[in-house]
mmCIF file of the N, C-alpha and C atoms, coordinates in Angstrom:
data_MODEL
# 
_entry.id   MODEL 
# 
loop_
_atom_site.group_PDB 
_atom_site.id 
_atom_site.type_symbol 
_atom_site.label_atom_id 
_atom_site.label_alt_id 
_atom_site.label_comp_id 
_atom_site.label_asym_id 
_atom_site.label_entity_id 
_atom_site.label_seq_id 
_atom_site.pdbx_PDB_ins_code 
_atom_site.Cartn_x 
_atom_site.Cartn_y 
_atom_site.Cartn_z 
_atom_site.occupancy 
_atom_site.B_iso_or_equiv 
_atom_site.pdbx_formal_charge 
_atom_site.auth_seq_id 
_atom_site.auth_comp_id 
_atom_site.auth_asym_id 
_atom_site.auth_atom_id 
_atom_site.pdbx_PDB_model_num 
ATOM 1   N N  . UNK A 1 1  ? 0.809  -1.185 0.000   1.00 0.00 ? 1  UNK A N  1 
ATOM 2   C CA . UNK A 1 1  ? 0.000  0.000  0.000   1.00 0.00 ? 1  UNK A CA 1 
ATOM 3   C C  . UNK A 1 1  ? 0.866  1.268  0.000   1.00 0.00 ? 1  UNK A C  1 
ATOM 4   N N  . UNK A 1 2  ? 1.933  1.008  0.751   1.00 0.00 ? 2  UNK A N  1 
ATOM 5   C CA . UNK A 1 2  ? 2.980  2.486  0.851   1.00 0.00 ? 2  UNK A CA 1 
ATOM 6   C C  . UNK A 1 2  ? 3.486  2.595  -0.295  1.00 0.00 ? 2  UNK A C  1 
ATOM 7   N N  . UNK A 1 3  ? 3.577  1.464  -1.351  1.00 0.00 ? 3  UNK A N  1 
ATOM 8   C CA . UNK A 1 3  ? 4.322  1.296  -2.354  1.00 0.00 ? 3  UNK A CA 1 
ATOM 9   C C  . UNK A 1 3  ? 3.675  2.437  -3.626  1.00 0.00 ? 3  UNK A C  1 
ATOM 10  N N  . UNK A 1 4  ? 1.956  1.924  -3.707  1.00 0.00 ? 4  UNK A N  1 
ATOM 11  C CA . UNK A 1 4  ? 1.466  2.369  -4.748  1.00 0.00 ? 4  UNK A CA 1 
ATOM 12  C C  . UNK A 1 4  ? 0.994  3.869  -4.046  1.00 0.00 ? 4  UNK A C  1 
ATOM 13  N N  . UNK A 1 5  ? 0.676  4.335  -3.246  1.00 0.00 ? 5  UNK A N  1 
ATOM 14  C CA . UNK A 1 5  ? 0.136  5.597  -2.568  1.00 0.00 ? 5  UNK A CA 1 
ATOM 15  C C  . UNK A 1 5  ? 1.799  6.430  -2.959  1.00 0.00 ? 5  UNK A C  1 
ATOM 16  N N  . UNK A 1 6  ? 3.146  5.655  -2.480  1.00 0.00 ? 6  UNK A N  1 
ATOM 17  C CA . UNK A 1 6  ? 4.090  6.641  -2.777  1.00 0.00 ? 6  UNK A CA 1 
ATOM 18  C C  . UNK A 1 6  ? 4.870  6.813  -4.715  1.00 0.00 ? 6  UNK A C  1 
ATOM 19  N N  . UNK A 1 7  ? 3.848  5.813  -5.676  1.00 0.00 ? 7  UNK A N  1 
ATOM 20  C CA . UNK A 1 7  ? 4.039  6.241  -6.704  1.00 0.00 ? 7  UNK A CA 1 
ATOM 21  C C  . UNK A 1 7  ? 3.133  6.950  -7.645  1.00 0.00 ? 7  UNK A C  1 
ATOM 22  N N  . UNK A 1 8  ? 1.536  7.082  -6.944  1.00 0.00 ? 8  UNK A N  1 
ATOM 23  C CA . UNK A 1 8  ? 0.625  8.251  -6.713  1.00 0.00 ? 8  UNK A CA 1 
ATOM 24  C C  . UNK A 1 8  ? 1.672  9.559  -6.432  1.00 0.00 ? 8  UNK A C  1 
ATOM 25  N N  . UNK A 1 9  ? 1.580  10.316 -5.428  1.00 0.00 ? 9  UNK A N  1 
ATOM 26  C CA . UNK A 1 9  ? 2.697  11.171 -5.085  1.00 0.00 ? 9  UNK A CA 1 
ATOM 27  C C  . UNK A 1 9  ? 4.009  11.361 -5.929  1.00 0.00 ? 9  UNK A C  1 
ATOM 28  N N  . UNK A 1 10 ? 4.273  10.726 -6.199  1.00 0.00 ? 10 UNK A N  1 
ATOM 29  C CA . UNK A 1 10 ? 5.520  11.218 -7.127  1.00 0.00 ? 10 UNK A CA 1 
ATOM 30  C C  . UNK A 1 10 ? 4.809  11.685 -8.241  1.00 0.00 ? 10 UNK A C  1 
ATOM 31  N N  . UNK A 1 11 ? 3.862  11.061 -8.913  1.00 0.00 ? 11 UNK A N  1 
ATOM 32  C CA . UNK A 1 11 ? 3.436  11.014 -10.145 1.00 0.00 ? 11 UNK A CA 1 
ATOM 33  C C  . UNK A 1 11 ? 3.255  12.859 -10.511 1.00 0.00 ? 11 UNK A C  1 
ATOM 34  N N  . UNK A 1 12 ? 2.226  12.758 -9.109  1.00 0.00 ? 12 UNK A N  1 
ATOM 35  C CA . UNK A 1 12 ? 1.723  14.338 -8.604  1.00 0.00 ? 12 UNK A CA 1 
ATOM 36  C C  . UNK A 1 12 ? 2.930  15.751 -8.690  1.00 0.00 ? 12 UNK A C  1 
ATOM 37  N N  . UNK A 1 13 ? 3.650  15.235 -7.866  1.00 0.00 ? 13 UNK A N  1 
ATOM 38  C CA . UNK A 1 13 ? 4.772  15.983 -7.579  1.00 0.00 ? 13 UNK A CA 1 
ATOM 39  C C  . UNK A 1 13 ? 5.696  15.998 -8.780  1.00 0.00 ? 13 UNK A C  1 
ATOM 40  N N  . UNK A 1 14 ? 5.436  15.250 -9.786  1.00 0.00 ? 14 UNK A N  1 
ATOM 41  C CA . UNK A 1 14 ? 6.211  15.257 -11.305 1.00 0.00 ? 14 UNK A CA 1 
ATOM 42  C C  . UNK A 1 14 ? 5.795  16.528 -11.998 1.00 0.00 ? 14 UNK A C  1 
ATOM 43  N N  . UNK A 1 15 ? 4.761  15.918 -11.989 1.00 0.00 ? 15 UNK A N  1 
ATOM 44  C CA . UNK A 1 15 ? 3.817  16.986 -13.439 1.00 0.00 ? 15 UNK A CA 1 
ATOM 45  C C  . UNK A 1 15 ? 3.841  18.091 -12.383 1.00 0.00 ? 15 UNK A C  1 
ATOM 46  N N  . UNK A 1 16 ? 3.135  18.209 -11.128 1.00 0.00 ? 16 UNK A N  1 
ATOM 47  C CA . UNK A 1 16 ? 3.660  19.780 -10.634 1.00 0.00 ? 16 UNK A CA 1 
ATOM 48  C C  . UNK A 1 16 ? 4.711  20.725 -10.667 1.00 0.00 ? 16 UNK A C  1 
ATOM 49  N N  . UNK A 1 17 ? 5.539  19.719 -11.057 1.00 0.00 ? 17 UNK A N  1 
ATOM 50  C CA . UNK A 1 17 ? 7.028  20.550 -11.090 1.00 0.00 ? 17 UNK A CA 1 
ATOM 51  C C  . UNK A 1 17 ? 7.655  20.660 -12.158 1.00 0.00 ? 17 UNK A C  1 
ATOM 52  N N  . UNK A 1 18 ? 6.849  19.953 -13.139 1.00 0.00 ? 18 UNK A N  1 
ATOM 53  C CA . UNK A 1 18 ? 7.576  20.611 -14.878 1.00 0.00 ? 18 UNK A CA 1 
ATOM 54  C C  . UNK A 1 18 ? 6.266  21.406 -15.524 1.00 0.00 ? 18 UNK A C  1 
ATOM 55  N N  . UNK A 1 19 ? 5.021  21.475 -14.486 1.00 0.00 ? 19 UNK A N  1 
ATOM 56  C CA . UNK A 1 19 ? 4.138  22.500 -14.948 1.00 0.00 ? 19 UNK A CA 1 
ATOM 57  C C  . UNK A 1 19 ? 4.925  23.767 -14.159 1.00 0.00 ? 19 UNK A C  1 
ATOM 58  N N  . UNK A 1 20 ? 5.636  23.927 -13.115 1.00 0.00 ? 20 UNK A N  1 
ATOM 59  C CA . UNK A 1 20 ? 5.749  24.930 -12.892 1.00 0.00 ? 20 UNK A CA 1 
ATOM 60  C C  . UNK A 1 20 ? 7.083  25.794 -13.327 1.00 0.00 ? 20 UNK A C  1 
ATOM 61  N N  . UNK A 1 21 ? 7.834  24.529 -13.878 1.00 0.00 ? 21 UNK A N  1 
ATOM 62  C CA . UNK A 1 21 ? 8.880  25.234 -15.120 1.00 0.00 ? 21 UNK A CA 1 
ATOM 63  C C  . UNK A 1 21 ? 8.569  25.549 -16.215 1.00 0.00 ? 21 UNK A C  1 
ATOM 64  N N  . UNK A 1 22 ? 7.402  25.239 -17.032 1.00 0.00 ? 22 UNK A N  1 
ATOM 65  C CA . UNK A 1 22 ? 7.103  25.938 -17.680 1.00 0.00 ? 22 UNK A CA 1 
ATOM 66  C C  . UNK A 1 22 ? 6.650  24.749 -19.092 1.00 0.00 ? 22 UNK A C  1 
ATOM 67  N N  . UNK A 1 23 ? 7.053  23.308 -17.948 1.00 0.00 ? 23 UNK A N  1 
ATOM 68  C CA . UNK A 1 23 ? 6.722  22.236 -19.133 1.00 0.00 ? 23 UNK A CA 1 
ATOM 69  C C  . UNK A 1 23 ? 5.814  22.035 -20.092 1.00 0.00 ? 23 UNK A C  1 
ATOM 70  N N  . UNK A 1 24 ? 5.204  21.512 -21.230 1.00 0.00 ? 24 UNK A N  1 
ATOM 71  C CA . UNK A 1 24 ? 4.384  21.188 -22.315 1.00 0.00 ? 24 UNK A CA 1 
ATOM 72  C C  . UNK A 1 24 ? 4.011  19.327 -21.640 1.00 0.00 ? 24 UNK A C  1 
ATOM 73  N N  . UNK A 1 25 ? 2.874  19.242 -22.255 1.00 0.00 ? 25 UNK A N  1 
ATOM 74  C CA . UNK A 1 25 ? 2.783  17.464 -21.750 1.00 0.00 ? 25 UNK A CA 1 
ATOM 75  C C  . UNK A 1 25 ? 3.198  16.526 -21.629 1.00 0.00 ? 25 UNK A C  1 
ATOM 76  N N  . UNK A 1 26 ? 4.659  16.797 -22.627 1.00 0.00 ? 26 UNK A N  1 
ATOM 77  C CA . UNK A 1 26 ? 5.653  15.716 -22.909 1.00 0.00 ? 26 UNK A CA 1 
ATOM 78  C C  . UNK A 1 26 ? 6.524  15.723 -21.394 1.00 0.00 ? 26 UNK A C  1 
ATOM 79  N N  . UNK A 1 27 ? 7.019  16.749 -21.270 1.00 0.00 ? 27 UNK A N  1 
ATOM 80  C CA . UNK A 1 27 ? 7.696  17.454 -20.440 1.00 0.00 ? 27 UNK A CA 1 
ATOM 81  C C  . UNK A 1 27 ? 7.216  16.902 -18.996 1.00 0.00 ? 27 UNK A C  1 
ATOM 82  N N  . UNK A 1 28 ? 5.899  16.920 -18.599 1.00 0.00 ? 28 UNK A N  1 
ATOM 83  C CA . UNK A 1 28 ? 5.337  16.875 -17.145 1.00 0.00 ? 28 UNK A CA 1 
ATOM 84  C C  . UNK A 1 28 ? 4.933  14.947 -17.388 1.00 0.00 ? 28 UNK A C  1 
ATOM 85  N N  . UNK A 1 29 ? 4.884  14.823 -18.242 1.00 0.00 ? 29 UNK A N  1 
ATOM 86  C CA . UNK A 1 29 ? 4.577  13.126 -18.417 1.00 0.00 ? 29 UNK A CA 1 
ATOM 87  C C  . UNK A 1 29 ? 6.014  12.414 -18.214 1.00 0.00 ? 29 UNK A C  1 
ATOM 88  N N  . UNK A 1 30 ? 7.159  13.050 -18.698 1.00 0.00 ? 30 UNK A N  1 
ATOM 89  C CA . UNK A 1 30 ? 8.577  12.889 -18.221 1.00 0.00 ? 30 UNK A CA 1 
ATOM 90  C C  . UNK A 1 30 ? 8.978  12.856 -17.203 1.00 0.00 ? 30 UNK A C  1 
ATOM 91  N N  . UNK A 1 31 ? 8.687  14.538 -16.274 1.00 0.00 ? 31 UNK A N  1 
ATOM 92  C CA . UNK A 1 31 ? 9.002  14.468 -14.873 1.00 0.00 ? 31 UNK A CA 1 
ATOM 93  C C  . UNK A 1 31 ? 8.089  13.119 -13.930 1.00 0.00 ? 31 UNK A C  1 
ATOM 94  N N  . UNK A 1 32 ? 6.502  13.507 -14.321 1.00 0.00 ? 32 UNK A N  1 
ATOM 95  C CA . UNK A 1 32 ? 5.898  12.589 -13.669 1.00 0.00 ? 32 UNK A CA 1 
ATOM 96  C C  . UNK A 1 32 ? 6.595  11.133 -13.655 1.00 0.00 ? 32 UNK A C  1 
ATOM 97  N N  . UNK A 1 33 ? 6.888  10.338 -14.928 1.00 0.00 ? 33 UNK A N  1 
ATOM 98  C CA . UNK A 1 33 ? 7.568  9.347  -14.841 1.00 0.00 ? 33 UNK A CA 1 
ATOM 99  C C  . UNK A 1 33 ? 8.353  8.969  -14.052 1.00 0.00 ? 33 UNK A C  1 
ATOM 100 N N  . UNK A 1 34 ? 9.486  9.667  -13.760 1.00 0.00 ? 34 UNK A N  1 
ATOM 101 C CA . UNK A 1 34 ? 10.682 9.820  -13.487 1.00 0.00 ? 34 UNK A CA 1 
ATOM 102 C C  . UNK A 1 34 ? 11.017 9.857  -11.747 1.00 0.00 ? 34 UNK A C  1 
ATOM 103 N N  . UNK A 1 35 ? 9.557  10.664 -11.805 1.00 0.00 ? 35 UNK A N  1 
ATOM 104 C CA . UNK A 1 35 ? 9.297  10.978 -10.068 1.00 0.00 ? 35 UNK A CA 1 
ATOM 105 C C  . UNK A 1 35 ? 8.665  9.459  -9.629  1.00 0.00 ? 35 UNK A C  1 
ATOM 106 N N  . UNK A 1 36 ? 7.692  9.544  -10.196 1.00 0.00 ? 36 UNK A N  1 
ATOM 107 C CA . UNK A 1 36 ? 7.325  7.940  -9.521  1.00 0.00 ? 36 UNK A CA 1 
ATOM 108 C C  . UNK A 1 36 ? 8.108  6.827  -9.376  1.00 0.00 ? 36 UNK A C  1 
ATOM 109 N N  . UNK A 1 37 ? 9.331  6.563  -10.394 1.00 0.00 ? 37 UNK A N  1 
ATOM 110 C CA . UNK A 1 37 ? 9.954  5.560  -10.014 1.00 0.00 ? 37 UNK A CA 1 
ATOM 111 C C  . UNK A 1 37 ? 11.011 6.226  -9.102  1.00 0.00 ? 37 UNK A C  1 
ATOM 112 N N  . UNK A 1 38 ? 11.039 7.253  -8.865  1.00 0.00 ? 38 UNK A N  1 
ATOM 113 C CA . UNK A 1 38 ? 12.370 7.472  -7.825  1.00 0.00 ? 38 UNK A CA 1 
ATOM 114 C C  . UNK A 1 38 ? 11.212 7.042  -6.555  1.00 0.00 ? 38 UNK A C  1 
ATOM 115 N N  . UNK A 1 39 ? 9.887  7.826  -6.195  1.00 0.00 ? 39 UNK A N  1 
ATOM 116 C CA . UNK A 1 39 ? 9.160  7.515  -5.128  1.00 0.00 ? 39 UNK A CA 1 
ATOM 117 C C  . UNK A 1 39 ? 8.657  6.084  -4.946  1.00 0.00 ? 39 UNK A C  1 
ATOM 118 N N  . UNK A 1 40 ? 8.791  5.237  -5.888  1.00 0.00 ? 40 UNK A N  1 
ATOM 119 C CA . UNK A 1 40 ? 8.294  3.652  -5.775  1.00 0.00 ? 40 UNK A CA 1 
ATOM 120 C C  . UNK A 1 40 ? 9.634  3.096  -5.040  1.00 0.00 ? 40 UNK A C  1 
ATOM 121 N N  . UNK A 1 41 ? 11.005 3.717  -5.138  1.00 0.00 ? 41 UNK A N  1 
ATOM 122 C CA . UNK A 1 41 ? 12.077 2.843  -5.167  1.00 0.00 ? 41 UNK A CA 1 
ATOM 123 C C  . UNK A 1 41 ? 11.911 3.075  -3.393  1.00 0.00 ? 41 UNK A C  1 
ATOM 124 N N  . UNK A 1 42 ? 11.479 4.513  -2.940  1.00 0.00 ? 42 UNK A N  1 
ATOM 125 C CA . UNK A 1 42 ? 11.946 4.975  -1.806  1.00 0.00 ? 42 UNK A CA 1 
ATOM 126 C C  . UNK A 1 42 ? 10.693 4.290  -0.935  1.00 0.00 ? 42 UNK A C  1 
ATOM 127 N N  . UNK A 1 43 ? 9.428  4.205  -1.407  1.00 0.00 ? 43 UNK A N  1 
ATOM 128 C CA . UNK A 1 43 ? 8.011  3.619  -0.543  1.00 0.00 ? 43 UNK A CA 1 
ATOM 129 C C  . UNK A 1 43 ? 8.525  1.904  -0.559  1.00 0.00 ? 43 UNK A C  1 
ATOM 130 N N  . UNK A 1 44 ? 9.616  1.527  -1.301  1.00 0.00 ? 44 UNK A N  1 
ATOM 131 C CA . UNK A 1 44 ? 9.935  0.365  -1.670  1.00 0.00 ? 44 UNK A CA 1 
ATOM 132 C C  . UNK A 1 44 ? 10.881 0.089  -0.009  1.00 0.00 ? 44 UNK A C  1 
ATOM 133 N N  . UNK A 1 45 ? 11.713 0.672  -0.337  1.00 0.00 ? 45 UNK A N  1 
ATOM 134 C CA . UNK A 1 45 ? 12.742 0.660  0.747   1.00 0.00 ? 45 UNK A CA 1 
ATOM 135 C C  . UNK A 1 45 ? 12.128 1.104  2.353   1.00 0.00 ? 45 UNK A C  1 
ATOM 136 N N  . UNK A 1 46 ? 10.881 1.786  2.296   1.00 0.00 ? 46 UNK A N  1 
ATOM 137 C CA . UNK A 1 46 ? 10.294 2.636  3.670   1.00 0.00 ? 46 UNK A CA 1 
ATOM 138 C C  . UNK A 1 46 ? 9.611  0.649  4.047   1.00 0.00 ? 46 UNK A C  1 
ATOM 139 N N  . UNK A 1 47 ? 8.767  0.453  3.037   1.00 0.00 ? 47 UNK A N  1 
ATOM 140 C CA . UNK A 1 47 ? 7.895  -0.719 3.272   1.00 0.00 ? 47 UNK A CA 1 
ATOM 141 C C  . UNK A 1 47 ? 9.033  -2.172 3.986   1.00 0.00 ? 47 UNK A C  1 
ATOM 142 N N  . UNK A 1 48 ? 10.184 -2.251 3.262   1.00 0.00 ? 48 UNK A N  1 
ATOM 143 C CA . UNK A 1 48 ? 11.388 -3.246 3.638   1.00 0.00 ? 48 UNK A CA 1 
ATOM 144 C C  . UNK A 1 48 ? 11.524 -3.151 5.129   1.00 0.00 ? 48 UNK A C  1 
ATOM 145 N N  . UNK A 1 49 ? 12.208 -1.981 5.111   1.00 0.00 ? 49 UNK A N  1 
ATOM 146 C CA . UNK A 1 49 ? 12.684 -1.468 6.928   1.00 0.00 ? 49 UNK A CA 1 
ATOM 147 C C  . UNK A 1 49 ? 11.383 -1.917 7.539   1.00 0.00 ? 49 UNK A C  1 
ATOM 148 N N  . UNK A 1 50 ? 9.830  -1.450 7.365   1.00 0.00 ? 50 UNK A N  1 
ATOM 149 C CA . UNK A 1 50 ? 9.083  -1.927 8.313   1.00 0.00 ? 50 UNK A CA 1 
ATOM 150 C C  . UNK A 1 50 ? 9.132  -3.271 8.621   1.00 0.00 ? 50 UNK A C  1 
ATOM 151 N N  . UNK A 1 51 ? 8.603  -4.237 7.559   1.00 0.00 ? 51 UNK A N  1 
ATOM 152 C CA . UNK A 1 51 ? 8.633  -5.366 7.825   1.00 0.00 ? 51 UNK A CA 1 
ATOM 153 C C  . UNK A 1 51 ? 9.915  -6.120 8.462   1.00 0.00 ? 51 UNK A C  1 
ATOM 154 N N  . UNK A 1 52 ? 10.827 -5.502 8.157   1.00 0.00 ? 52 UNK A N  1 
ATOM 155 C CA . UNK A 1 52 ? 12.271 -6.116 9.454   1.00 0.00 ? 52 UNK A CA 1 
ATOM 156 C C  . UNK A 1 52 ? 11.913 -5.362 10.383  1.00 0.00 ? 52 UNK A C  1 
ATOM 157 N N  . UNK A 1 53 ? 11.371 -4.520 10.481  1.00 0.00 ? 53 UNK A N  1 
ATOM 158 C CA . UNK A 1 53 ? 11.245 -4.156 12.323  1.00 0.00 ? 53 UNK A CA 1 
ATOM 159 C C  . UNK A 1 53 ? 10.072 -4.928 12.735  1.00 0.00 ? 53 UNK A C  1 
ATOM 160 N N  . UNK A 1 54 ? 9.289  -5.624 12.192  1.00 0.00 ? 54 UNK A N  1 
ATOM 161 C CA . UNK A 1 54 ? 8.011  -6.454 12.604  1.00 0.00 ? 54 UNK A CA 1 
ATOM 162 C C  . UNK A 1 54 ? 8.936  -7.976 13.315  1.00 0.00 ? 54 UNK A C  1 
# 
């Protein structure tokens, strides 16, 4: 669940941030990309640590 909620959020935080450089669709479909797999890798690694602390 942390996994897909934190590649939601990136997705978000992609396109927000090459709309606010001044991106075109290509552009914010890029960042968005780009953000989600950096935020899947990190909800990836948050979700790991929990389950070893269980």
């Amino acid at each position: 669940m942390i996994i897909i909620a934190s590649a939601i959020a990136g997705m978000l935080t992609g396109w927000v941030r090459a709309g606010r450089r001044g991106g075109n669709t290509k552009d914010r479909l890029h960042y968005a990309a780009i953000h989600a797999i950096a935020f899947t890798i990190l909800g990836l690694i948050v979700t790991l640590m929990i389950d070893r602390l269980d």
